[in-house]
C-alpha positions in Angstrom: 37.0 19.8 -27.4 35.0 20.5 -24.8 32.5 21.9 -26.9 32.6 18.6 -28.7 31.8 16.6 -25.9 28.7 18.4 -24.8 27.5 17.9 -28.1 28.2 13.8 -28.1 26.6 14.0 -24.6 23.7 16.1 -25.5 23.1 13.5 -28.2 23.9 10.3 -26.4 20.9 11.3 -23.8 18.5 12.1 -26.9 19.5 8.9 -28.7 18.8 6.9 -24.9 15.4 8.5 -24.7 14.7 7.7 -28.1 15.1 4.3 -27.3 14.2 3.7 -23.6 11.3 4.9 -21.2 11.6 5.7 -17.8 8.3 5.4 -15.9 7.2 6.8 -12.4 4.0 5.2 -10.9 2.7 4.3 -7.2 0.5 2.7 -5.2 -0.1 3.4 -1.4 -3.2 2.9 1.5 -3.3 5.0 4.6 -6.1 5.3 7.8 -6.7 7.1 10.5 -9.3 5.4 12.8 -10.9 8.0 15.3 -12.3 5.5 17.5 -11.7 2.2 18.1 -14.1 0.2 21.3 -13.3 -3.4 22.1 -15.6 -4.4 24.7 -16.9 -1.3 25.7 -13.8 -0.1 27.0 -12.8 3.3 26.6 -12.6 4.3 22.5 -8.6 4.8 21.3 -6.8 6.3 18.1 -5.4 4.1 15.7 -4.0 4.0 12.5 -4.3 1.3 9.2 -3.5 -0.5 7.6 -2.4 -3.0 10.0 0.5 -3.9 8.0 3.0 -1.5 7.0 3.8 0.5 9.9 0.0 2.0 9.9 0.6 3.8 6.4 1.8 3.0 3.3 3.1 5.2 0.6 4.6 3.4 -2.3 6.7 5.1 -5.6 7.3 2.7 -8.1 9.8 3.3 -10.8 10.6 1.7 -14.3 12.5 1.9 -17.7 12.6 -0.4 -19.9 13.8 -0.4 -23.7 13.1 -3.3 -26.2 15.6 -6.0 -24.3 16.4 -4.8 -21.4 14.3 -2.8 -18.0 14.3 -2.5 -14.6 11.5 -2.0 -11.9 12.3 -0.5 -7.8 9.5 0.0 -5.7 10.2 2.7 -2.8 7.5 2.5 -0.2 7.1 4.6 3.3 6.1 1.9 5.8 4.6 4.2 8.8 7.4 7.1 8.3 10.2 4.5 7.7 11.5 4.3 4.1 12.6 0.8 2.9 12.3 -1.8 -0.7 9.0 -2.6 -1.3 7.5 -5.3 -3.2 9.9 -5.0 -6.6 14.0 -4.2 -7.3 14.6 -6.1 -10.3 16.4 -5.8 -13.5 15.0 -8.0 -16.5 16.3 -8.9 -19.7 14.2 -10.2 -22.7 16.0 -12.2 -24.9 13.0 -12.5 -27.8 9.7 -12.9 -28.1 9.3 -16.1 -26.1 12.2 -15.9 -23.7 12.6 -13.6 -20.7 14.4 -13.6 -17.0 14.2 -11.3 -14.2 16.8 -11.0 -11.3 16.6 -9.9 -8.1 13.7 -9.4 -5.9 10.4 -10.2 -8.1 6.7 -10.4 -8.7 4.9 -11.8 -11.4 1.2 -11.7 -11.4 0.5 -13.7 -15.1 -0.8 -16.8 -13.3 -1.8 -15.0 -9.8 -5.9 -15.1 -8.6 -7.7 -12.5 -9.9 -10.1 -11.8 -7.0 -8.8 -10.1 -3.7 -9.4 -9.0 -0.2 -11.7 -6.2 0.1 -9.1 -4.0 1.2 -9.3 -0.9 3.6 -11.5 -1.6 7.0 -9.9 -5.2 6.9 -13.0 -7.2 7.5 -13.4 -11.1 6.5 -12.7 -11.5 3.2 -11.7 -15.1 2.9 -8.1 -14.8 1.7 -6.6 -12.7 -1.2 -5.5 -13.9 -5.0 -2.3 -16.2 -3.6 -5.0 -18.2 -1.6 -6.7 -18.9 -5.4 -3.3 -19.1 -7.2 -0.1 -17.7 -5.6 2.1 -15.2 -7.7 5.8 -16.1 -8.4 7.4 -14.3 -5.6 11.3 -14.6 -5.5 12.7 -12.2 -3.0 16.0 -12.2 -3.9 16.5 -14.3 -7.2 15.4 -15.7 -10.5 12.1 -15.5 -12.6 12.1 -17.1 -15.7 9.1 -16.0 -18.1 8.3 -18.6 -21.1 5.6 -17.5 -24.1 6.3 -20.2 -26.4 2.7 -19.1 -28.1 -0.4 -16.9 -27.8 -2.1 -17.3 -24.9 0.5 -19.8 -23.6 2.7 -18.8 -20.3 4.9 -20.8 -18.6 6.9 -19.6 -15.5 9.7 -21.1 -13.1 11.3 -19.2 -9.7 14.0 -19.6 -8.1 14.7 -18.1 -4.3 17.4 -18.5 -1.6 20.1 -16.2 -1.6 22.6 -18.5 1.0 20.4 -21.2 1.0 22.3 -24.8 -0.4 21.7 -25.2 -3.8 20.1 -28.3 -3.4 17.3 -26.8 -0.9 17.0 -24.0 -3.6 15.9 -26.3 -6.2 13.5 -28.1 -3.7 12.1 -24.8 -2.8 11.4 -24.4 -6.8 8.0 -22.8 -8.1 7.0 -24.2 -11.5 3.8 -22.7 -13.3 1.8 -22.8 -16.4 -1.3 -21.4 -17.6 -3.2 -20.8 -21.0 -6.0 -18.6 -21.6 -9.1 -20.4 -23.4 -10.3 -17.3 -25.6 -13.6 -16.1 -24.7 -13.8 -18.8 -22.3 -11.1 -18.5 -19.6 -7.6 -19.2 -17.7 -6.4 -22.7 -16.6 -3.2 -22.6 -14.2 -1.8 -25.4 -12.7 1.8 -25.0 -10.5 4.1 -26.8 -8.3 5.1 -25.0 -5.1 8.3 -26.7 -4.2 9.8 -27.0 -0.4 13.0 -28.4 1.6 11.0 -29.0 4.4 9.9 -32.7 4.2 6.3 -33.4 3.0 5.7 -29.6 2.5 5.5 -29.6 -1.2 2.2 -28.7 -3.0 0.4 -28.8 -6.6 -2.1 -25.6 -7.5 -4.9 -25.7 -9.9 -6.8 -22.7 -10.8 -9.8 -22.0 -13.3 -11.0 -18.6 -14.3 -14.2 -18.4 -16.0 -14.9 -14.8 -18.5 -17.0 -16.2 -20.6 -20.1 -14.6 -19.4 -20.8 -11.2 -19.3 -20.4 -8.7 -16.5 -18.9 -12.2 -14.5 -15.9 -13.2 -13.0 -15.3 -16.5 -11.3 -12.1 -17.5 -10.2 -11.3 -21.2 -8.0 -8.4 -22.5 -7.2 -7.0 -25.4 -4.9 -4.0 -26.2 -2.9 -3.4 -30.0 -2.7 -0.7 -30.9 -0.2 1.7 -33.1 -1.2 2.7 -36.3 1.3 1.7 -35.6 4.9 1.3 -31.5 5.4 -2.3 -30.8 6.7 -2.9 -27.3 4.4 -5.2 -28.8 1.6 -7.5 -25.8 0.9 -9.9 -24.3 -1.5 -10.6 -21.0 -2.7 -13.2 -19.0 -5.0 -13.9 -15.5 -5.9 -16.9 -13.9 -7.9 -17.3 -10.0 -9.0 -20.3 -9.3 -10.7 -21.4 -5.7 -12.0 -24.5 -7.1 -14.8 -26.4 -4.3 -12.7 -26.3 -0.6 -13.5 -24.1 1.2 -10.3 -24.2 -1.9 -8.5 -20.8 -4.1 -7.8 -20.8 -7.5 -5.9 -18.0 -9.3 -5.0 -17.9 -12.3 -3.0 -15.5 -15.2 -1.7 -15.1 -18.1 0.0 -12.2 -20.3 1.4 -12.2 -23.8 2.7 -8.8 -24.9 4.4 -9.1 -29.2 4.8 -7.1 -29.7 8.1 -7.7 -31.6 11.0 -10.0 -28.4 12.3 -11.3 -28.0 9.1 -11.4 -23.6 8.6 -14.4 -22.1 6.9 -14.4 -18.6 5.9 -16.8 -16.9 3.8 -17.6 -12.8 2.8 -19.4 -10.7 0.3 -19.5 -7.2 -0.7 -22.0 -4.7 -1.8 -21.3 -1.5 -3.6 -23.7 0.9 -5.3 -22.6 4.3 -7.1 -25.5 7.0 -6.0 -24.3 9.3 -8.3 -20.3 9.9 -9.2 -18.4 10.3 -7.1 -20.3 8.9 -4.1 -21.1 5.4 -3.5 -22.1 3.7 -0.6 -21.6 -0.3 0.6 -21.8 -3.1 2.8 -18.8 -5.8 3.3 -18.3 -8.8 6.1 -17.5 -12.2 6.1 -17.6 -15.3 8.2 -15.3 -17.4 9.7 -15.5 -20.4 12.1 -11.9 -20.2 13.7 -10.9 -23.7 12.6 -13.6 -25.1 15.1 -12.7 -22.6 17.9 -14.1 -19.6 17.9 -16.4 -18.6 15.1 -16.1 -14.3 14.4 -18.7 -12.6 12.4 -17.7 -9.7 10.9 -19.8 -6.3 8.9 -19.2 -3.0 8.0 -21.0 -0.1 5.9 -19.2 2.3 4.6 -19.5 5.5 2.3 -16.8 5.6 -0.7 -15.5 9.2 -3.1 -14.2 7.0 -5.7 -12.3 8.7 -8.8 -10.1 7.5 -11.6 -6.8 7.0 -9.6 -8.0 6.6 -5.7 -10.9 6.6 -3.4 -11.6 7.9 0.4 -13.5 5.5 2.5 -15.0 5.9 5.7 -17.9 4.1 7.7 -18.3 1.9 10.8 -17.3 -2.2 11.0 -17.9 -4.6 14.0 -16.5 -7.6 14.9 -18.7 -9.7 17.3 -15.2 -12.3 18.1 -13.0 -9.2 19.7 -16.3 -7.3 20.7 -14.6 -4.5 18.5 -16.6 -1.4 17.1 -14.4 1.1 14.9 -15.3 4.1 12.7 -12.4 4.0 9.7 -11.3 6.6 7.5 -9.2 5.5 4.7 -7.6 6.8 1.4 -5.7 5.0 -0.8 -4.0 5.9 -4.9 -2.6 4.4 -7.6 -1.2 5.2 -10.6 
């Protein structure tokens, strides 16, 4: 009998890897900053990122089979283990219909130009300032394909929250991708606060060569005062050489102006070296300039990073050393 068990056993876990896949990936960004001079004072130690705890290391885990998968993210926030960005379990129902529960990120729709990462200079917001991701934290995605090229998303947050103010606080999106041409997005950010409510448009052009340009705006719905406009372009038509730049326009009563570029050239694999910075005017108070060069080992699934960067606002010169992986 018991002999006949191990057997069902043996082939129950052979017929559920036949079937399913169970993935282990990760992502994670760590510095250690030797010196770090603001106003000539006396240099200190510190640690980036500035977020997570000084460190992150991330694990991300998956399995999935034809219907039915789930993702958790484990990240080490400084020394401090905790959730990261993902623990969801999703369920696809066919070929058009799927739903995710729990806490969630979908990128289909999301900006597809960033921050420049590591030293944390200007970089004129990140991909949610172009088009924001769907982002429930604890709650519902729903994913719609009704044809090629054709996505359609909804989210639903609030764990506690009345149901009323969850359906306020709904985000409903769309996009389509324009073969050979590009990706139009439009959403509607939803919000139980009174006149906080706001309408997204996005437009990402690939139809040239070696080009990206992605722009986006956030129109405010009745009486909030966060009506802004964002852009990114990469461009790499040059042999070795990368640019990236970005620029984003926030239309309140100080009106905010940021702008920031970067400049990377391979000298010969691994090594290349750059220049970053970026611009911003404070919202009419006080305008920082920012600029760092930096040299960069870049391989297939990380980098290391280290240079200088100044910013003239603080009076702040540090020397970063960074590594970050993913896979």
């Amino acid at each position: 009998m018991k002999k006949a068990l191990a057997i069902l056993t043996a082939l129950a876990v052979v017929g559920g890897a036949a079937f399913a896949e169970v993935n282990v990936g990760g992502w994670g960004r760590s510095g250690y900053i030797p010196y770090v001079s603001v106003d000539g004072a006396d240099a200190v130690v510190g640690t980036g990122p500035s977020w997570a705890g000084g460190s992150r290391v991330g694990v991300n885990f998956s399995g999935s089979s034809d219907n039915v998968g789930f993702n958790l993210n484990v990240d080490s926030n400084g020394g401090t283990l905790g959730v990261g960005d993902q623990a969801k379990i999703w369920v696809k129902v066919n070929e058009m219909f799927q739903f995710q529960v729990g806490r969630v990120q979908q990128d289909v729709l999301r900006g597809k130009i960033g921050d420049f990462g590591a030293f944390e200079l200007e970089s004129a917001g990140g991909e949610d300032d172009i088009f924001k991701r769907f982002n429930p934290g604890k709650g519902l995605q729903i994913d719609v394909t009704p044809m090629e090229g054709v996505y359609i998303g909804a989210a639903l947050d609030g764990s506690g929250s009345l149901t009323e103010d969850a359906m306020k606080n709904i985000q409903l999106g769309a996009g389509y991708v324009i073969a050979d041409m590009g990706h139009i997005r439009a959403q509607y950010l939803g919000s139980a606060a009174d006149d906080a409510s706001m309408v997204q448009i996005a437009f990402a052009l690939t139809a040239v060569e070696n080009l990206l340009v992605d722009a986006g705006a956030k129109i405010a719905l009745g009486e909030a005062n966060d009506t802004s406009i964002a852009a990114g372009l990469k461009y790499s038509g040059v042999e070795n050489l990368g640019i990236t730049a970005r620029t984003k326009v926030v239309l309140a009563d100080d009106m905010y102006l940021a702008v920031a570029g970067q400049a990377e050239y391979v000298v010969a694999a691994p090594l290349a070296v750059g220049v970053e910075g970026g611009f911003n005017n404070g919202s009419g108070v006080d305008s920082d300039v920012q600029i760092g060069g930096y040299g960069k080992l870049g391989y297939s699934n990380g980098y290391a990073k280290f240079g200088f960067a100044y910013k003239t606002l603080s009076k702040t010169m540090y020397l970063p050393i960074f590594a970050e992986y993913w896979f």
